[in-house]
One Martini backbone bead per residue (centre of mass of N, CA, C, O) as a GRO file, in nm:
protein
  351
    1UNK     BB    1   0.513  -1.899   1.327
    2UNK     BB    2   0.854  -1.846   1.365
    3UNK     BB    3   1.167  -2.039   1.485
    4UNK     BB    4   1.443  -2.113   1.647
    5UNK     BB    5   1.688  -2.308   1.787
    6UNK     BB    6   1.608  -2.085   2.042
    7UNK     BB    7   1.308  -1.969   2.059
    8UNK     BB    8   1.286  -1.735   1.859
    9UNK     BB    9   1.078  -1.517   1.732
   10UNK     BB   10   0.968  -1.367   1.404
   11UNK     BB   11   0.748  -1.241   1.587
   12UNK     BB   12   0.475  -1.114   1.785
   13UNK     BB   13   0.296  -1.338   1.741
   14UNK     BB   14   0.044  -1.605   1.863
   15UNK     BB   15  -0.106  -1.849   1.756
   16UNK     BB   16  -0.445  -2.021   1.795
   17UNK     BB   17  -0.635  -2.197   1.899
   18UNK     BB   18  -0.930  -2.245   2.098
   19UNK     BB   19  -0.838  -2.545   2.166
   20UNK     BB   20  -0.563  -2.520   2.292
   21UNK     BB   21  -0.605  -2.264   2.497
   22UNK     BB   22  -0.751  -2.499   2.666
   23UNK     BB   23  -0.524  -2.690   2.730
   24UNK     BB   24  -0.350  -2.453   2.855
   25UNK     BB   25  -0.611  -2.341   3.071
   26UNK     BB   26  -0.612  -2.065   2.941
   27UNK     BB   27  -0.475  -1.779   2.995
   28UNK     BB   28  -0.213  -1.864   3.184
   29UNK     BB   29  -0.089  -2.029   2.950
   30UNK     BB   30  -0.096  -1.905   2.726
   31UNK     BB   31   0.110  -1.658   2.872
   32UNK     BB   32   0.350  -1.890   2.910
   33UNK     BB   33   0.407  -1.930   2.624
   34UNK     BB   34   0.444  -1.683   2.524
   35UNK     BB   35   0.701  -1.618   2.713
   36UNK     BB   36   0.851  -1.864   2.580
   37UNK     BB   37   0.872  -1.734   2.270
   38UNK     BB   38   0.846  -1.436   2.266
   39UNK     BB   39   0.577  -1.275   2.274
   40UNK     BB   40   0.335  -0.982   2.276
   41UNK     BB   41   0.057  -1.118   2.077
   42UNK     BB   42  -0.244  -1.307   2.105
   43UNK     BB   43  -0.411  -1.535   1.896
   44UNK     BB   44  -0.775  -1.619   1.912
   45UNK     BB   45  -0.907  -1.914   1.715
   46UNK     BB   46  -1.204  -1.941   1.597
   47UNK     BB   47  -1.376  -2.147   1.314
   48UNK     BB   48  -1.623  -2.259   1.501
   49UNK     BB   49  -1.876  -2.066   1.512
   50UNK     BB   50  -2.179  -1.941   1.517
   51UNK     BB   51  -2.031  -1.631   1.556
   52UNK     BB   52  -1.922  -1.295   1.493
   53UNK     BB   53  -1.613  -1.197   1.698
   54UNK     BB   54  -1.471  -0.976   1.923
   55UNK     BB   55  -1.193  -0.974   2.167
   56UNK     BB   56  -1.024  -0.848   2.445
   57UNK     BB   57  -0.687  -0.829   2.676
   58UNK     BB   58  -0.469  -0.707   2.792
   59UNK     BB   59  -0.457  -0.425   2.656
   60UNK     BB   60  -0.455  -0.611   2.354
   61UNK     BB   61  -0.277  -0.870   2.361
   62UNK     BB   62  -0.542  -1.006   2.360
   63UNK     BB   63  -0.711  -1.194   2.118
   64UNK     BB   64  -1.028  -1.274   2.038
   65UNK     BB   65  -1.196  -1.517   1.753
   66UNK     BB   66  -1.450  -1.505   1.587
   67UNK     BB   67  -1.586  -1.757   1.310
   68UNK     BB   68  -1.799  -1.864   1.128
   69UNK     BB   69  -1.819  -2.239   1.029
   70UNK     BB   70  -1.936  -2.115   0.695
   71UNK     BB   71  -1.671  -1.974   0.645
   72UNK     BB   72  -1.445  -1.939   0.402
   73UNK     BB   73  -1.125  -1.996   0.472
   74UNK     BB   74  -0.982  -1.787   0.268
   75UNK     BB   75  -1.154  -1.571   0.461
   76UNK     BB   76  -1.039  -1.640   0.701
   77UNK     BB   77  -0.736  -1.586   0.603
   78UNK     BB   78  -0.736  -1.325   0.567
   79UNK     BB   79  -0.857  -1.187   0.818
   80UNK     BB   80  -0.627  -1.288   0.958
   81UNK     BB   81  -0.388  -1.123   0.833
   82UNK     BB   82  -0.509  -0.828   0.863
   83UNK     BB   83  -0.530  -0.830   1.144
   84UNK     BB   84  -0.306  -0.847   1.228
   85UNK     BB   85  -0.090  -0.650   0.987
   86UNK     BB   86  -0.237  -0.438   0.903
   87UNK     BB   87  -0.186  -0.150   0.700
   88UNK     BB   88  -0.006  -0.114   0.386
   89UNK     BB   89   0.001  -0.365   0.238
   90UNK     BB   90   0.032  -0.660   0.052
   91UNK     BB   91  -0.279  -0.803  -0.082
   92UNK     BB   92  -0.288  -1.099  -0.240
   93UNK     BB   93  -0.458  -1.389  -0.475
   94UNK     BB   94  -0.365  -1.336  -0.789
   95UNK     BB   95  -0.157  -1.452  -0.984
   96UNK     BB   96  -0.066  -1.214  -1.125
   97UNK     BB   97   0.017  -1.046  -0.836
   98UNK     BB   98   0.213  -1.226  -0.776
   99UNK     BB   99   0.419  -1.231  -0.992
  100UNK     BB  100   0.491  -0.953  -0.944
  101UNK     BB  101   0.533  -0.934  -0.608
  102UNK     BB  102   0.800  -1.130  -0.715
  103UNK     BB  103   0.949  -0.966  -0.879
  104UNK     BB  104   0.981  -0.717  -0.701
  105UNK     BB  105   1.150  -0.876  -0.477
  106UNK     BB  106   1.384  -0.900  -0.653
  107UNK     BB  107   1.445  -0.636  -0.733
  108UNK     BB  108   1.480  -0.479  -0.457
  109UNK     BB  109   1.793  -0.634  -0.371
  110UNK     BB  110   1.882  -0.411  -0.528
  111UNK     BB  111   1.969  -0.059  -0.703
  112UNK     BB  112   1.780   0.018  -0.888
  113UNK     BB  113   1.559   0.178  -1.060
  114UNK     BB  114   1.205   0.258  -1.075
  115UNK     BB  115   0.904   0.232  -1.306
  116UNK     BB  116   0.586   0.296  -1.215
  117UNK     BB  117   0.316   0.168  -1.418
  118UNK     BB  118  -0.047   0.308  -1.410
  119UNK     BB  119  -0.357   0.321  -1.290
  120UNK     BB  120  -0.502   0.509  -1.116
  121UNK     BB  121  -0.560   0.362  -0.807
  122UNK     BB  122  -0.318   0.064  -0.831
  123UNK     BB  123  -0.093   0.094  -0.606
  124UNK     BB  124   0.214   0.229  -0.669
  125UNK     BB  125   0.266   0.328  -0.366
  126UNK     BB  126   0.235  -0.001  -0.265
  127UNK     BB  127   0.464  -0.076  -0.406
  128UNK     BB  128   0.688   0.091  -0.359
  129UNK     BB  129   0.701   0.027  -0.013
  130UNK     BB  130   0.764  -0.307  -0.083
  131UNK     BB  131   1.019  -0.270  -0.215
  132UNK     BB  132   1.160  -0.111   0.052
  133UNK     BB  133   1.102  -0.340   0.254
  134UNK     BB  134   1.268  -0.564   0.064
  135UNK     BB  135   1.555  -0.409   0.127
  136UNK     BB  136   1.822  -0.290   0.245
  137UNK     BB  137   1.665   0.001   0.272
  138UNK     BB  138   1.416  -0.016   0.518
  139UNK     BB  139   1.579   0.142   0.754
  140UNK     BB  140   1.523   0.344   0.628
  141UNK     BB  141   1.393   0.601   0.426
  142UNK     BB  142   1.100   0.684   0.344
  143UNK     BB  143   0.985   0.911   0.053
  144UNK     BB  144   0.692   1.101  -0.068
  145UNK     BB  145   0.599   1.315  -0.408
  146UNK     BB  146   0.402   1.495  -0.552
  147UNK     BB  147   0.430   1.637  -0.861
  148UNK     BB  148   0.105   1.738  -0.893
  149UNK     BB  149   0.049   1.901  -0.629
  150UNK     BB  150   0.263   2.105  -0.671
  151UNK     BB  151   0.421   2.345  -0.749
  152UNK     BB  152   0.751   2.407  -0.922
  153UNK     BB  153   0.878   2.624  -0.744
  154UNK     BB  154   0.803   2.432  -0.466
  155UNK     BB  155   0.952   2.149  -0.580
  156UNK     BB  156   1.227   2.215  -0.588
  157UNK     BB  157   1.298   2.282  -0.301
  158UNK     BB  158   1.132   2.018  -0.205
  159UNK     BB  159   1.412   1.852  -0.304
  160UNK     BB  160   1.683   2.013  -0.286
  161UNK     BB  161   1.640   2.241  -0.140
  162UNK     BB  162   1.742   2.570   0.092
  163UNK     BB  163   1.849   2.840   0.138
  164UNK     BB  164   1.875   3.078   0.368
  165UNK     BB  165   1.702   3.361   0.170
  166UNK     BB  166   1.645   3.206  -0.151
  167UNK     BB  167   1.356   3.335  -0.081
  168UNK     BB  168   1.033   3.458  -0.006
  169UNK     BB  169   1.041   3.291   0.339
  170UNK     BB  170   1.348   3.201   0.366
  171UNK     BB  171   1.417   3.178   0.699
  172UNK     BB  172   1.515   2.877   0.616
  173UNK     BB  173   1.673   2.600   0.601
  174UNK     BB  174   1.626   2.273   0.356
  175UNK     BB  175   1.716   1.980   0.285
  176UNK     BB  176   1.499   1.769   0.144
  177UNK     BB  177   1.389   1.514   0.009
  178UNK     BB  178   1.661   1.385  -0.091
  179UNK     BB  179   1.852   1.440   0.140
  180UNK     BB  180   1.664   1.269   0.372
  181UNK     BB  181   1.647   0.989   0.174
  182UNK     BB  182   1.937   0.929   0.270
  183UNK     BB  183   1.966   0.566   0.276
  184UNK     BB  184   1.694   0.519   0.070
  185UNK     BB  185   1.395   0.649  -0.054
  186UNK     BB  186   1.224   0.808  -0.350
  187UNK     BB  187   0.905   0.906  -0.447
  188UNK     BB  188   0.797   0.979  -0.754
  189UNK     BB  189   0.498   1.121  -0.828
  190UNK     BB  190   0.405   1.200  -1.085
  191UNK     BB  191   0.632   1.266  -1.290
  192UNK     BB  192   0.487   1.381  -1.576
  193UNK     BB  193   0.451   1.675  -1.443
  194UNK     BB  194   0.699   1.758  -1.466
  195UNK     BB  195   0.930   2.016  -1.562
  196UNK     BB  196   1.180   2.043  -1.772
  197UNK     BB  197   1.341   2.176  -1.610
  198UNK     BB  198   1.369   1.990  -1.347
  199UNK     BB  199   1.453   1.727  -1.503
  200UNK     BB  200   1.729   1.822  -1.567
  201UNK     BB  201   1.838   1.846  -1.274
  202UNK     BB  202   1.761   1.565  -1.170
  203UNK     BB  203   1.927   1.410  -1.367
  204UNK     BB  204   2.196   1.522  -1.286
  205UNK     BB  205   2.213   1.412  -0.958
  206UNK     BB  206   2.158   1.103  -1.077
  207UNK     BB  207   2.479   1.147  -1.202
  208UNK     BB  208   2.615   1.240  -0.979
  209UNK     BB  209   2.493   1.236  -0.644
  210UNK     BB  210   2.394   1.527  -0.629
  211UNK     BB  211   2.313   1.841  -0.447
  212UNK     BB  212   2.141   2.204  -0.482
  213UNK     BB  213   2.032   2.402  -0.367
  214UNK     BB  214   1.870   2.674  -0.334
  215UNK     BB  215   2.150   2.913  -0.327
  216UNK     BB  216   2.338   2.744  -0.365
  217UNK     BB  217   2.694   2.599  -0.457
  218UNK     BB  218   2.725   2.332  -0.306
  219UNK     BB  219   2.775   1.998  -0.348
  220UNK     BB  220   2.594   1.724  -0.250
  221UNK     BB  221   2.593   1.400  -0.131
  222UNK     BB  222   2.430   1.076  -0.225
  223UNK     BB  223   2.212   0.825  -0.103
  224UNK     BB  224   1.961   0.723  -0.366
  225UNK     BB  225   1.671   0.566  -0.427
  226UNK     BB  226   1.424   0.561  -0.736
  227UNK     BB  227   1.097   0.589  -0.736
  228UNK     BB  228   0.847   0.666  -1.054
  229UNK     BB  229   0.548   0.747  -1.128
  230UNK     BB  230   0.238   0.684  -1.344
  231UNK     BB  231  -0.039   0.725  -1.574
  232UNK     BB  232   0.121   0.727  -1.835
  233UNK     BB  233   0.287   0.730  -2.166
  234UNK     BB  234   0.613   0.775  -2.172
  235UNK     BB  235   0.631   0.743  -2.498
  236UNK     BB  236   0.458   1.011  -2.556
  237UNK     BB  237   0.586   1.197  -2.413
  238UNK     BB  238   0.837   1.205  -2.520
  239UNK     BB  239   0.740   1.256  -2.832
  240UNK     BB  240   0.643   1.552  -2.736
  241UNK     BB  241   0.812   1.688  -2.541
  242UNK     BB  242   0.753   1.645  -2.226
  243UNK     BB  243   0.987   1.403  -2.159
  244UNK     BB  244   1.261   1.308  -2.107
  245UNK     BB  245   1.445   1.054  -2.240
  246UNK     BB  246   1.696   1.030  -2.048
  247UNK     BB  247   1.540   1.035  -1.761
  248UNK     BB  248   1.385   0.771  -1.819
  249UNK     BB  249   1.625   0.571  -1.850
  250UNK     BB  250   1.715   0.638  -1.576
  251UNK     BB  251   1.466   0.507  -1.442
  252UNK     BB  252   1.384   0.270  -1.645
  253UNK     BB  253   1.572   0.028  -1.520
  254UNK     BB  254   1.298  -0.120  -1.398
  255UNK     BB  255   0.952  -0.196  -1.529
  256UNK     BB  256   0.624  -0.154  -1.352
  257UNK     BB  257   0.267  -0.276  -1.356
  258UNK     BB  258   0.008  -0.239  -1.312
  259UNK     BB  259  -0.364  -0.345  -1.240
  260UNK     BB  260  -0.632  -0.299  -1.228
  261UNK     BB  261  -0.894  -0.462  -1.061
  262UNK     BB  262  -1.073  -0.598  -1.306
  263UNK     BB  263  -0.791  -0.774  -1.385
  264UNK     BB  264  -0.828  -0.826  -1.035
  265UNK     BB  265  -1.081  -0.962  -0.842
  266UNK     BB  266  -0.932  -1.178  -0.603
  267UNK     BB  267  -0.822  -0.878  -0.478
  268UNK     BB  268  -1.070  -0.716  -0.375
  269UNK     BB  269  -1.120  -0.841  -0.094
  270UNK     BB  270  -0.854  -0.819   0.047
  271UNK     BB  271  -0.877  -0.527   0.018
  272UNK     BB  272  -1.114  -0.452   0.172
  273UNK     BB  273  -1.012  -0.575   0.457
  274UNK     BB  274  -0.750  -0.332   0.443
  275UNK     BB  275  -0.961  -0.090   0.483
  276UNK     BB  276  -1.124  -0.167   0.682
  277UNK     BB  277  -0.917  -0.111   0.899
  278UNK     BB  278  -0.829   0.152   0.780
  279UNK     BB  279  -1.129   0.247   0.934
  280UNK     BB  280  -1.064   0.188   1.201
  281UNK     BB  281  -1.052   0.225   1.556
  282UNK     BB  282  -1.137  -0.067   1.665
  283UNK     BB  283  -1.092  -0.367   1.626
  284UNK     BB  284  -1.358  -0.457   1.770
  285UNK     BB  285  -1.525  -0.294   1.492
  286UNK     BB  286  -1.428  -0.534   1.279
  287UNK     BB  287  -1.595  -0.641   1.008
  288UNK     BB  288  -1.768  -0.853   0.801
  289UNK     BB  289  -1.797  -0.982   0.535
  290UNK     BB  290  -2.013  -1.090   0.337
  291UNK     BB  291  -2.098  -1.272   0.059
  292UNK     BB  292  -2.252  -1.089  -0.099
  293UNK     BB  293  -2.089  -0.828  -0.077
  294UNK     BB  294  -1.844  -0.964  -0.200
  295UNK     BB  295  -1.984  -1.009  -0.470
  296UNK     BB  296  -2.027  -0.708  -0.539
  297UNK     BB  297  -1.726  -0.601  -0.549
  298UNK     BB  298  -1.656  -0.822  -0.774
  299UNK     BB  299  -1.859  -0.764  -1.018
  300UNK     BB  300  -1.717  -0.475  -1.023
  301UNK     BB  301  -1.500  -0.267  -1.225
  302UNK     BB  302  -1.329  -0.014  -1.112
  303UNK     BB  303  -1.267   0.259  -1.251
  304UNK     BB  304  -1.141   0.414  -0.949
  305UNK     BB  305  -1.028   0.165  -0.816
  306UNK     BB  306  -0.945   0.188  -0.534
  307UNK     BB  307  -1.033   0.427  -0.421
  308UNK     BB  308  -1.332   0.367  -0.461
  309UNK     BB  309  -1.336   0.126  -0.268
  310UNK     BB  310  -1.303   0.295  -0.023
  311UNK     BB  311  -1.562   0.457  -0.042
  312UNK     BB  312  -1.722   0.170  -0.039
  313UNK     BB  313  -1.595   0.117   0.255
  314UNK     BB  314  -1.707   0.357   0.409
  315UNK     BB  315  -2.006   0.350   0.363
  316UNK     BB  316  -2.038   0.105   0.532
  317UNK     BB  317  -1.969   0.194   0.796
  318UNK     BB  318  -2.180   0.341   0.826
  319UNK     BB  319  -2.440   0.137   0.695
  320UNK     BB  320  -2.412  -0.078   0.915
  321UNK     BB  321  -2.603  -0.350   1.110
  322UNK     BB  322  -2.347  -0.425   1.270
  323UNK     BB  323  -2.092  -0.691   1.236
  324UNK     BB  324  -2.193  -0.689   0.910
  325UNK     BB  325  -2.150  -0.675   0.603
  326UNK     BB  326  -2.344  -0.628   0.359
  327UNK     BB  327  -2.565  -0.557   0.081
  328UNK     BB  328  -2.713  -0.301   0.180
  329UNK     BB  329  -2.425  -0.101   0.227
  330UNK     BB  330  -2.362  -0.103  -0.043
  331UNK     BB  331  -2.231   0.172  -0.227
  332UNK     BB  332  -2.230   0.287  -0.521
  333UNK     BB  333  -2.206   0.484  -0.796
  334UNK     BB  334  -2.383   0.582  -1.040
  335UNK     BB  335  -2.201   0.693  -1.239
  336UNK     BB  336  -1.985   0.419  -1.232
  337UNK     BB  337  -2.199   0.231  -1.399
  338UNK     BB  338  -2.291   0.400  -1.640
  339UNK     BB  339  -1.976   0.402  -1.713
  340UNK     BB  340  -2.017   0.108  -1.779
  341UNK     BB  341  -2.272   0.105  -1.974
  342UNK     BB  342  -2.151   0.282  -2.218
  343UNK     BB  343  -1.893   0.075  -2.285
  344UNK     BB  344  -2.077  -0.163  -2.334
  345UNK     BB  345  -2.254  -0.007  -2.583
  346UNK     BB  346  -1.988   0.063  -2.759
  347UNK     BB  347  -1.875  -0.205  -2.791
  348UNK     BB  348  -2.122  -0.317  -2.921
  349UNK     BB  349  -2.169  -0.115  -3.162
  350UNK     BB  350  -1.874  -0.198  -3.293
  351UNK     BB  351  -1.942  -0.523  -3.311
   0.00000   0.00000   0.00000
């Protein structure tokens, strides 16, 4: 925790060892450090307890963290880290993911648009959020449209806005995302998928700075940063003639590259720990995972990156048999080991 020379700190957590807090006189000292330094909660850290368990305390504002140990520090200190910051951050340990999220965060500092490109399930939206969080632009909206869910007819609507009236069902007037996120950023998610009518009109608006309802007649000025993703080869695209090339270089202004799990194994553990977060109920329901099956997780090459992660790390929450994640209730996909195996036996095959 930081503060500054008059005692104001830059988070609200405040972090104990269980001998401090010991020192402190027990809750009611620590009550009044923490009041002393404005945090608004608490954790006490045991780090060499016999075993591991979570308790809260004055409506969840105190964590007591008990953590066995045998446990690795790096694994104790990324538990404690993904604690307290809860889920839907950058959680990384390898250094290629450490060089990417500093170049990203240079990069945010701007307001340059951004294309990131990479394997579906590699976290594409989860840079785009962590870039505009780092941005001058983190207190406007953020926003985020899967160009590849929604029907073409449908996607114009809610991009652009339409005026009440401009189509059958259209009751009311409607800003679109574009207009929503002005003074903010725009995530168009799987861009590759939009069809070339409508790239032609973002293109227009990304030049000019303008948006058209639909049915509307009047430009709208707009102030929005833009970032694009897709898990496609955009030159290949461009060269079929599936995606404009104006377009892509509007847009790829500078471009970020995501990478597979298979390709950052270290990072592994820490996305798994921020999983477990996302998928508990109550803090103190939070397991750890075993040295074991920490193991299993690293080991398996996630061709479904994180998405299949996810999967495996919800199933194990199902099955586990206490507060700690074993190696007996990983379960991986049997297709997805197959499908590993015959990758593996195809490039033998061919040297």
């Amino acid at each position: 925790m930081g503060c500054d020379h008059e005692g104001k700190c830059s988070t609200d957590f405040l972090i104990l060892s269980a001998q401090r807090a010991a020192e402190l006189g027990g809750q009611s000292g620590v009550i009044e450090l923490a009041k002393s330094v404005g945090a608004k909660s608490v954790l006490i850290a045991d780090t060499r307890a016999a075993a591991y368990g979570i308790t809260t305390s004055l409506g969840g504002r105190i964590v007591n963290l008990s953590l066995p140990k045998d446990m690795a520090r790096d694994d104790a200190r990324q538990f404690i880290v993904t604690l307290l910051h809860g889920t839907g951050r950058a959680l990384v340990r390898s250094d290629g993911s450490r060089r990417l999220y500093d170049l990203a965060r240079r990069v945010a500092k701007s307001d340059v648009s951004v294309f990131i490109n990479g394997p579906s399930g590699s976290g594409k939206e989860v840079m785009a959020r962590f870039m505009h969080l780092q941005s001058a632009r983190k207190d406007k909206e953020f926003i985020a449209i899967n160009c590849a869910a929604i029907p073409d007819n449908m996607l114009e609507a809610m991009m652009f806005g339409h005026e009440k009236g401009a189509f059958t069902g259209a009751s009311t007037s409607n800003v679109g995302v574009i207009r929503a996120a002005d003074g903010g950023t725009l995530l168009l998610d799987e861009i590759s998928e939009m069809s070339l009518q409508l790239q032609a009109k973002l293109l227009r608006a990304i030049q000019e700075l303008t948006v058209t309802p639909v049915g509307g007649t009047k430009a709208i000025k707009v102030d929005v940063r833009i970032f694009a993703t897709t898990n496609r080869n955009m030159s290949d695209e461009c060269r079929m003639g599936r995606f404009r090339e104006d377009l892509f270089y509007r847009l790829n202004v500078f471009p970020i590259q995501t990478q597979s799990l298979r390709e950052r194994p270290e990072d592994i553990g820490a996305i798994a720990y921020e999983l477990v977060m996302r998928h508990v109920k109550d803090v103190t329901q939070a397991p750890l995972l075993s040295p074991d099956a920490l193991d299993l997780l690293t080991a398996h090459h996630w061709p479904g990156n994180v998405r299949e992660l996810e999967n495996v790390i919800q199933r194990a929450l199902v099955l586990k048999d206490g507060p700690v994640i074993t190696a007996d209730a990983i379960m991986i996909d049997q297709s997805s080991i197959m499908d590993i195996q015959s990758q593996t036996a195809t490039a033998q095959a061919v040297n």
